[in-house]
C-alpha positions in Angstrom: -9.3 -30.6 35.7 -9.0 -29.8 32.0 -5.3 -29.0 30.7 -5.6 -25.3 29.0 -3.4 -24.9 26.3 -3.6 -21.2 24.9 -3.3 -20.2 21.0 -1.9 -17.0 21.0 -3.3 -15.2 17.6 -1.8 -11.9 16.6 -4.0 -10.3 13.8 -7.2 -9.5 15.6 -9.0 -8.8 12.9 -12.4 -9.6 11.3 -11.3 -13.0 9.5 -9.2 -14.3 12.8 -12.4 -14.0 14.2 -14.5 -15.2 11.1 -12.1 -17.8 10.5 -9.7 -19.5 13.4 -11.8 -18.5 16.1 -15.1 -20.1 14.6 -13.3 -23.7 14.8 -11.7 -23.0 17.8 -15.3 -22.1 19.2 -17.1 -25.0 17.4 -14.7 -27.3 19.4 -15.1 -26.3 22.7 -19.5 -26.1 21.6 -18.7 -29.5 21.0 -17.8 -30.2 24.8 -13.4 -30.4 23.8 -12.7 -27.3 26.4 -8.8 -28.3 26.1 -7.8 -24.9 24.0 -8.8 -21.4 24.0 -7.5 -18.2 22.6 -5.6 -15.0 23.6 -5.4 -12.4 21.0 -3.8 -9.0 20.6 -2.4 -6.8 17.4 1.0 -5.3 16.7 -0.2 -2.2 15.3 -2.8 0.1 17.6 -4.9 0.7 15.0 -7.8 -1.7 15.9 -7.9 -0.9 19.8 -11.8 0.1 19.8 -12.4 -3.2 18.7 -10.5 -4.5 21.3 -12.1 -3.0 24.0 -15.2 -4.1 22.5 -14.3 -7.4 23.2 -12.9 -7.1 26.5 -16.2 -5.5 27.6 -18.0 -8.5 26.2 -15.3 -11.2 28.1 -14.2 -12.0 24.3 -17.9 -13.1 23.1 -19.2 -11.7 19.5 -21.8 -12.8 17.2 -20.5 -14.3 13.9 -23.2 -13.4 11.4 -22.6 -15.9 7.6 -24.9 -15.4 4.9 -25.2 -17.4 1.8 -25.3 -16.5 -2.1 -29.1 -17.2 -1.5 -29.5 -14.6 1.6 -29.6 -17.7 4.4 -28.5 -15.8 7.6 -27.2 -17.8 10.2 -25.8 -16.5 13.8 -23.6 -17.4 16.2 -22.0 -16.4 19.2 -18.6 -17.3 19.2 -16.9 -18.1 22.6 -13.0 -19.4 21.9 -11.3 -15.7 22.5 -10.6 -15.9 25.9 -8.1 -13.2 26.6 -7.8 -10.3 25.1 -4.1 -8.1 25.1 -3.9 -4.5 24.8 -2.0 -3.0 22.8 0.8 -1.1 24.3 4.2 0.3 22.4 6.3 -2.4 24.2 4.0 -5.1 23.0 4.7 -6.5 26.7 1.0 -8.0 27.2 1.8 -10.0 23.9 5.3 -11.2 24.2 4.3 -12.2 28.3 1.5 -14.5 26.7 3.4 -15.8 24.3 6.3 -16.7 26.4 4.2 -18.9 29.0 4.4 -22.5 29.1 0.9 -22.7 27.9 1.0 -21.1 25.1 1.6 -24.1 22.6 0.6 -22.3 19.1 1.1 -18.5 18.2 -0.6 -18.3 14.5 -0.7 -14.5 13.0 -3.0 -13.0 10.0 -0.7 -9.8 9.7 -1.5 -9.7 5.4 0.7 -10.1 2.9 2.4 -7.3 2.8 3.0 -8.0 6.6 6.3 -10.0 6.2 7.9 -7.3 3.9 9.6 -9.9 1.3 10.4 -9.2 -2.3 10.3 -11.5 -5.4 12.9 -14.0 -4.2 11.3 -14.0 -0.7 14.3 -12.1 1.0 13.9 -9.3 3.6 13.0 -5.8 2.3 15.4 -4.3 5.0 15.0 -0.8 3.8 11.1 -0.7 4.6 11.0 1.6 7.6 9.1 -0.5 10.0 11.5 -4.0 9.1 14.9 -1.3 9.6 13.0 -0.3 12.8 12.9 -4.0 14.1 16.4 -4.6 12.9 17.7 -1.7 15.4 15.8 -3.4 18.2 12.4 -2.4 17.6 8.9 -4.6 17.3 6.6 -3.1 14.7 6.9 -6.3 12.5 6.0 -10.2 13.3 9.7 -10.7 12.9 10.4 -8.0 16.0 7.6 -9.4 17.9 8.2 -12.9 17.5 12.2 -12.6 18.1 10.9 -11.2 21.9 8.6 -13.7 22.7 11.2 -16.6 21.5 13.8 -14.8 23.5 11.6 -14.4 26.3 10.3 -18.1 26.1 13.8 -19.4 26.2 14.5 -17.4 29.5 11.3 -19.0 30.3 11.9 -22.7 29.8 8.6 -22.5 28.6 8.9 -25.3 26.0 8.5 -26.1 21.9 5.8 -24.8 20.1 4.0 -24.1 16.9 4.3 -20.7 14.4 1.1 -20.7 12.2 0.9 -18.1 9.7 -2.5 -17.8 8.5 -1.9 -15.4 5.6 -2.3 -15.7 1.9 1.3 -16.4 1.4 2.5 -18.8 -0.9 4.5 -21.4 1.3 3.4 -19.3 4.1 5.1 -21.5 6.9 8.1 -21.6 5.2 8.4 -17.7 3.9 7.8 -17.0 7.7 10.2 -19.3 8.7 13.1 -18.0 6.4 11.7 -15.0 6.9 12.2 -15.3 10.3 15.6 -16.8 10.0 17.1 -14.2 8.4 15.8 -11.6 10.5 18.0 -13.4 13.7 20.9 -13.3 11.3 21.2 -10.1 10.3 19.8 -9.4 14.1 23.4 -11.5 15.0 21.2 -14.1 17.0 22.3 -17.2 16.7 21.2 -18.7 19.6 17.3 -17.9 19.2 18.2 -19.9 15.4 19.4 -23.2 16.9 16.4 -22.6 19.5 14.0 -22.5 17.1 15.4 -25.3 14.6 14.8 -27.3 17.9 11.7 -26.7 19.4 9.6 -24.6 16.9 7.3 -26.0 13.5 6.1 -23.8 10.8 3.5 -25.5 9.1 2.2 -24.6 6.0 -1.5 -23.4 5.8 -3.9 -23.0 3.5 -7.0 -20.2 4.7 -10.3 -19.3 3.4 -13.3 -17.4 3.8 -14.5 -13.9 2.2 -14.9 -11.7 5.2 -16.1 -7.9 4.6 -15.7 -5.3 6.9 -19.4 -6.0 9.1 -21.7 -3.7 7.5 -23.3 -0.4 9.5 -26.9 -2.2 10.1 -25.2 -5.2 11.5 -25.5 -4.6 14.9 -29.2 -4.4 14.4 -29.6 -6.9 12.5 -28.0 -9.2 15.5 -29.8 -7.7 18.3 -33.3 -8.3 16.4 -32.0 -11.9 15.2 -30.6 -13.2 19.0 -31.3 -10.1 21.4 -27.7 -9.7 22.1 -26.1 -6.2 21.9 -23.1 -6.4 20.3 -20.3 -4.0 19.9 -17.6 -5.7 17.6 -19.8 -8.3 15.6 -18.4 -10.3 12.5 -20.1 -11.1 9.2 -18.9 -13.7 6.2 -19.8 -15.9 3.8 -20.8 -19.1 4.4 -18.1 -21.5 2.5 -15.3 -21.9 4.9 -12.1 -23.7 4.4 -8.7 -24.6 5.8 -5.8 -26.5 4.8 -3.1 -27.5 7.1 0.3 -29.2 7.0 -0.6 -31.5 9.6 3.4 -31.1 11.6 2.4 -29.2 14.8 4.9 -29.1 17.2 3.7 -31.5 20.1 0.3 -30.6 21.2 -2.2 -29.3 18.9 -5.9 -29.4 18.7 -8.4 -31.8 17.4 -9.0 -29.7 14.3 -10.0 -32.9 12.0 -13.2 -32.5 14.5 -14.5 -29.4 13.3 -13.6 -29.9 9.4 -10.2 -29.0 9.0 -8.3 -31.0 6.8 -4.9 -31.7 8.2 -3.2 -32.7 5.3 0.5 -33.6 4.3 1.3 -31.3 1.6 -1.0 -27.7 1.5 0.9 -26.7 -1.7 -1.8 -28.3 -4.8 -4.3 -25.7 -2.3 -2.8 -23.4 -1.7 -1.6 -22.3 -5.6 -4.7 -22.9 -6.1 -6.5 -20.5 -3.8 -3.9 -17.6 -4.5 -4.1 -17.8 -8.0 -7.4 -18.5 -8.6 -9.4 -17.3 -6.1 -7.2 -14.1 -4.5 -5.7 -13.1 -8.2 -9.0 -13.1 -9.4 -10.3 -11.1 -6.2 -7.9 -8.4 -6.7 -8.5 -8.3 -10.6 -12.3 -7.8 -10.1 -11.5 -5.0 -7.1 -9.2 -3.2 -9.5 -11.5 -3.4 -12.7 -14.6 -2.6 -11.0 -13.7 0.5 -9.0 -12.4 1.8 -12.6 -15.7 1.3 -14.0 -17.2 3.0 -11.2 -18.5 0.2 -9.2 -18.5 -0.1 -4.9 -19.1 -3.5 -4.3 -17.2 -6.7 -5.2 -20.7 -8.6 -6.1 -21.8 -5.7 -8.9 -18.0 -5.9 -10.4 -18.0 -9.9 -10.9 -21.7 -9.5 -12.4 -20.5 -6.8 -15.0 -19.5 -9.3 -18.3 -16.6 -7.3 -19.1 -15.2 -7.9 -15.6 -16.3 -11.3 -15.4 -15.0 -12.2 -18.6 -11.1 -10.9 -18.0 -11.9 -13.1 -14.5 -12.6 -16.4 -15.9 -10.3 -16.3 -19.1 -7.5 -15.4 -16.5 -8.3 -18.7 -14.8 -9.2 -20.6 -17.6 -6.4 -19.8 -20.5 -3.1 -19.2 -18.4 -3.7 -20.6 -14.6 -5.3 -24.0 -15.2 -2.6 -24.8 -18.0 0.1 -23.7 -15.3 -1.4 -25.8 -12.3 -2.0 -28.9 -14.6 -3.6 -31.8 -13.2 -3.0 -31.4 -9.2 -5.7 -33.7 -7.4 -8.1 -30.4 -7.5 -11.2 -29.9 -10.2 -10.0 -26.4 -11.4 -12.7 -25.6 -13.2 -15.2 -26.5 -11.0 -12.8 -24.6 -8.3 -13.3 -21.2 -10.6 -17.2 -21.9 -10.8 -17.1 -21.8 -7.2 -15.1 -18.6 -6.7 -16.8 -16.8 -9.1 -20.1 -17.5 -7.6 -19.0 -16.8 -3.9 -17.9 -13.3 -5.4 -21.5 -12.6 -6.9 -22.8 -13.0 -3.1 -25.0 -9.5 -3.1 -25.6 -10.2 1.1 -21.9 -10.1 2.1 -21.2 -6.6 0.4 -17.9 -7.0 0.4 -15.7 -3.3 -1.3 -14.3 -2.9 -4.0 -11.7 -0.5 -1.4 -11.3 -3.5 1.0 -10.0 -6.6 -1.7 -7.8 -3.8 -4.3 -5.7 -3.2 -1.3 -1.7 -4.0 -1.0 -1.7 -4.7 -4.9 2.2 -4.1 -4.2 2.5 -7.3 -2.3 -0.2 -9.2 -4.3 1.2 -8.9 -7.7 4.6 -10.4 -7.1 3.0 -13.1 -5.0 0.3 -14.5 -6.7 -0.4 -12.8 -10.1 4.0 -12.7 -11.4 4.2 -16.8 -11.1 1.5 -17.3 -13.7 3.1 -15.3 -16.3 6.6 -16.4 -15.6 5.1 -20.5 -16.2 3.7 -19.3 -19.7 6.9 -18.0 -21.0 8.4 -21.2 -19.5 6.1 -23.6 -21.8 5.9 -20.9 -24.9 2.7 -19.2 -23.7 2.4 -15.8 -24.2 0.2 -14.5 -20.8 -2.2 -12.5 -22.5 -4.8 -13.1 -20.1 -2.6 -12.7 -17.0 -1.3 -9.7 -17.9 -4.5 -8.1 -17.8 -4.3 -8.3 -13.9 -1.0 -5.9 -13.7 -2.4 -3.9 -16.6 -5.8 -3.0 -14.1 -3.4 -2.5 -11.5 -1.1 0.1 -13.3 -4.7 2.2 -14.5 -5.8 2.0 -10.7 -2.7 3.6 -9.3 -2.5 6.2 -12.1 -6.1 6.7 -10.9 -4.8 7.0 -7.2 -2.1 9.5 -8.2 -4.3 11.8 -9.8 -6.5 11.4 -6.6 -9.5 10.4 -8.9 -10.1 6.7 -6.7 -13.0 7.0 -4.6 -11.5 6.1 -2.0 -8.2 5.8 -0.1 -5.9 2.7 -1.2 -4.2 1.1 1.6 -1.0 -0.7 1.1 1.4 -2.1 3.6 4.6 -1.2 1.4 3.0 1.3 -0.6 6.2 4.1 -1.3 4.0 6.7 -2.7 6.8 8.9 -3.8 8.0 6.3 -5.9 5.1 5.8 -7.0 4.6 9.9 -8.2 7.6 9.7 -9.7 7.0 7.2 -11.9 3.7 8.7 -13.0 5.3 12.1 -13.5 8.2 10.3 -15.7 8.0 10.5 -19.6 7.1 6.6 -20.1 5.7 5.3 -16.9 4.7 1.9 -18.4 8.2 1.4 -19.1 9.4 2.0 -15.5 6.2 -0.2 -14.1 7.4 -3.3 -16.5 10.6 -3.2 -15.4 9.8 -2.8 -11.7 11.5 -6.3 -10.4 10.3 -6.3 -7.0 7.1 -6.5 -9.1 8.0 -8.8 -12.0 11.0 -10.6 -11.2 13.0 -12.0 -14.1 10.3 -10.8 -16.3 11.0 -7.0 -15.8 14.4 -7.4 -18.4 12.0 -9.1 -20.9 11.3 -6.5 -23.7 8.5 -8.5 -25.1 7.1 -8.9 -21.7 6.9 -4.2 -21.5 5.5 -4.4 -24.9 2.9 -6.9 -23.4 1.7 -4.5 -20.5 2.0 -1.5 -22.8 -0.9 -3.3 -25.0 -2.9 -4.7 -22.4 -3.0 -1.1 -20.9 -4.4 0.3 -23.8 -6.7 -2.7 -23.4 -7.6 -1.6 -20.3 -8.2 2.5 -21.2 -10.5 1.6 -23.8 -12.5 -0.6 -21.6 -13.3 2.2 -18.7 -13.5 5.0 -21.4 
């Protein structure tokens, strides 16, 4: 008889199951039945999809579909268990507390571990003070109960895979996590984990849209299955991973992962290139009154701020790192053109809170550092400050969703007499950069930059 080892994934959302899940799946189609997945959320917000699922015994159809319109589908078969959500999180931390479960990896986004510029806790985010006071509505609180739980357990080391678009994302967990225990006073879950847990470093891609509303009957005409919570992406796929699982792991290299020593020359280069960029084109293209990603990168304005953004201030700052940049931007600007995927405009501007400080703030910080001015960079924030002034006047198109978002703060700054001034020197934002005065006269112009383009 097989040994099952369970991955525990909390995050089930469409790229979990776009992403992990396919090479999980594509193992055990390969006849390697060793691993299979349980899944549950933290927040109740995706339940229907979870029932879904459970009605189908975990099985949905993965739909990718390439620049060209190449369809191919796929019924993907490695989520094995699905976990209701319940207030408690009980069905979660029990899974994740069995002997087992060997890996618990998490796509909770960015904003999802709540840490400012120099990657400490924000502890006065409601949902992080919550979890402080004993609560779990934050991978820190959930996490805490299953290591707590596991320890009562016995139930052995494991791995914590964070499988967000976080710069040093097993680390910023990790100290993430770390600091949470402290200020939770427990020391004992600390030397537990400095013992029997890994945090690897990760590096994740694929553009996943939320599936489109013909979907479903595009796959029943395509396979004659009936699906209820299908998937759709692109066809590139990619992931990078520090290859220092704790004891067991699965036999990624089999399925295409590359398991690699260091993630870091990938992953700056997939957060400022290809997520920067994403976010850029999202915020530019809803201001000039476009829906979809693909009809934003083909506008030349919108293109052009793009690939100058890559090309004057992010390949100087990367330098050579063992990755063809260039080629690299060719290749993200050309999945984003991908008309099939439809991917919003609404779905990649979101959490421009946690996205700025993360992957856009590094790049200008580097060009003062070698005696750049970031010209190109700071278009990015410049898009974002027009967008929010759209969203306070309630003139988007749509409703902006951000994990940290403090909308009265936000108001407020809006209805002050200079609110550039306020946004420049916002240093959960901009770091060391916000006490710069050349750095508010820099926004201030690009701003202007950025009226007269949507006017």
């Amino acid at each position: 008889m097989t040994t099952q080892n369970t991955w525990l994934h909390i995050g089930l959302g469409s790229f979990h199951r776009a992403h992990q899940a396919w090479y999980l799946h594509r193992l055990i189609a390969q006849g390697d039945a060793r691993w299979h997945i349980a899944a549950g959320n933290i927040r109740n917000d995706a339940e229907h999809v979870v029932a879904a699922l459970t009605a189908q015994k975990g099985r949905y159809v993965l739909e990718t579909v390439s620049p060209e319109g190449e369809r191919i589908y796929e019924e993907i078969t490695s989520i094995q268990k699905l976990l209701p959500w319940q207030a408690d999180l009980q069905p979660l931390i029990t899974e994740g507390a069995k002997p087992e479960t060997k890996v618990i990896a998490f796509t909770v986004t960015e904003g999802g571990y709540y840490l400012n510029t120099a990657h400490q806790l924000e502890v006065n985010n409601a949902d992080l003070a919550c979890d402080l006071q004993g609560g779990n509505k934050t991978i820190y609180g959930v996490i805490t109960r299953i290591l707590e739980q596991r320890m009562a357990n016995n139930a052995g080391p494991l791995t914590l895979l964070n499988c967000d678009n976080v710069r040093h994302n097993g680390e910023r967990f990790h100290d993430g996590l770390v600091e949470f225990l402290t200020l939770t006073g427990k020391q004992t879950v600390i030397d537990w984990l400095k013992a029997n847990a890994n945090c690897p470093n990760t590096m994740v891609d694929r553009i996943t849209p939320r599936p489109a509303v013909d979907l479903p009957a595009r796959i029943k005409e395509k396979t004659g299955i009936d699906d209820k919570a299908p998937v759709m992406g692109e066809t590139f796929i990619q992931w990078v991973v520090e290859d220092s699982f704790r004891e067991v792991r699965p036999d990624l290299e089999a399925v295409g992962v590359e398991m690699v020593e260091s993630v870091i020359p990938y992953e700056e280069a997939k957060i400022r290139i290809l997520n920067a960029s994403h976010s850029c084109i999202a915020w530019a293209g809803t201001l000039m009154g476009k829906q979809f990603i693909h009809e934003s990168t083909l506008t030349d304005t919108i293109y052009a701020i793009a690939d100058r953004y890559v090309t004057e201030d992010v390949i100087p700052s990367l330098g050579n790192n063992g990755i063809d940049l260039p080629t690299y931007r060719d290749v993200v600007l050309k999945r984003f053109t991908n008309p099939y995927i439809e991917d919003t405009n609404q779905r990649v501007a979101a959490d421009g809170f946690s996205k700025i400080p993360a992957m856009i703030t590094p790049t200008m910080r580097e060009c003062y550092q070698r005696g750049a001015v970031p010209h190109a960079t700071a278009m990015l924030p410049a898009l974002f400050f027009v967008y929010m002034e759209q969203w306070h006047k309630g003139q988007l198109p749509y409703e902006y969703q951000d994990g940290i978002l403090d909308a009265d703060a936000v108001h407020a700054m809006f209805n002050a007499e200079d609110p550039i001034a306020l946004f420049a020197s916002d240093k959960a934002l901009f770091g060391e950069l916000a006490t710069r005065d050349d750095f508010a006269a820099l926004l201030r112009e690009k701003i202007q930059a950025v009226y007269t383009l949507i006017r």
